[in-house]
N, C-alpha and C positions, 0 to 999 in steps of 0.2 A: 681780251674780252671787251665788248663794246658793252656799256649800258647806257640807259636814256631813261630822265625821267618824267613817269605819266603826271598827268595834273591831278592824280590825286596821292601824290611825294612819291608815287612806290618805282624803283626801278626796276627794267627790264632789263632782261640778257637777250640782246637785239641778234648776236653772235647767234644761237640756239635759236633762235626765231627763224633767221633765214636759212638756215642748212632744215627746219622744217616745213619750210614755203618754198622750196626750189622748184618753180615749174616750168613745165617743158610743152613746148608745140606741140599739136597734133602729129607732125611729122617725126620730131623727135622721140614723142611717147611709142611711133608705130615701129622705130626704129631698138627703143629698147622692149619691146614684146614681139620683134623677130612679127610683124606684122602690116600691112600696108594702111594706108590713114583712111582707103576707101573703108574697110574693114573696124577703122575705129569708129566710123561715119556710120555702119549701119548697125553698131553694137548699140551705142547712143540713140540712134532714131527708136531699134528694137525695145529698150529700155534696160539694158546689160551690160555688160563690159566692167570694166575702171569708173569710179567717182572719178569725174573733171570739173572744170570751176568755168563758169563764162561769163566775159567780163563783153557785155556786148554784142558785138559778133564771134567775137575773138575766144576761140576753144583751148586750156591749157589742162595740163595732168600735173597734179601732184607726185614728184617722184615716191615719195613715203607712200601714197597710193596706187603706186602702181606694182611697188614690192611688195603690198600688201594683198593686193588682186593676183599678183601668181602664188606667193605664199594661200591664199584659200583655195585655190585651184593645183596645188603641190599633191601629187597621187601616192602614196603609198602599198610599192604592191604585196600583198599576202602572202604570206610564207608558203603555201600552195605552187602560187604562181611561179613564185621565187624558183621553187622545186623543180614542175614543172620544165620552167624555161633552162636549167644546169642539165636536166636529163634528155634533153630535148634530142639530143644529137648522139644519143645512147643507144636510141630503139635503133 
């Protein structure tokens, strides 16, 4: 474990800091949401998508948000459906 200390004595766990600021390209983030970076481009223009950070010009994702952004978007389907879709090939 790495720690550093702030100027005002207290230390951090610098370790747990970066494994929660690990961010990734535009390219990379469209690469883990099975998505193209045109696609990250116009969720962002639209005002939607994943929280990203811009340092700039320069567009990165937080990985913790971007597992956060499919986890809100995770579907649960209804025991109906569920039903439905077992007996589908019954009729």
């Amino acid at each position: 474990m790495t720690t550093q200390m702030t100027t005002n004595g207290r230390s951090t766990n610098l370790a747990a800091a970066d494994r929660a600021l690990e961010l990734l390209t535009q390219e990379e983030a469209a690469v883990f949401l099975h998505k193209s970076p045109r696609v990250l481009r116009f969720w962002r223009n639209a005002g939607i998508g994943p929280a990203y950070v811009k340092l700039g010009k320069t567009v990165l994702y937080n990985r913790e948000d971007l597992i956060a952004y499919v986890r809100s978007n995770t579907v649960q389907p209804s025991v109906r459906a569920a039903f439905e879709e077992e007996n589908c090939g019954a009729l």
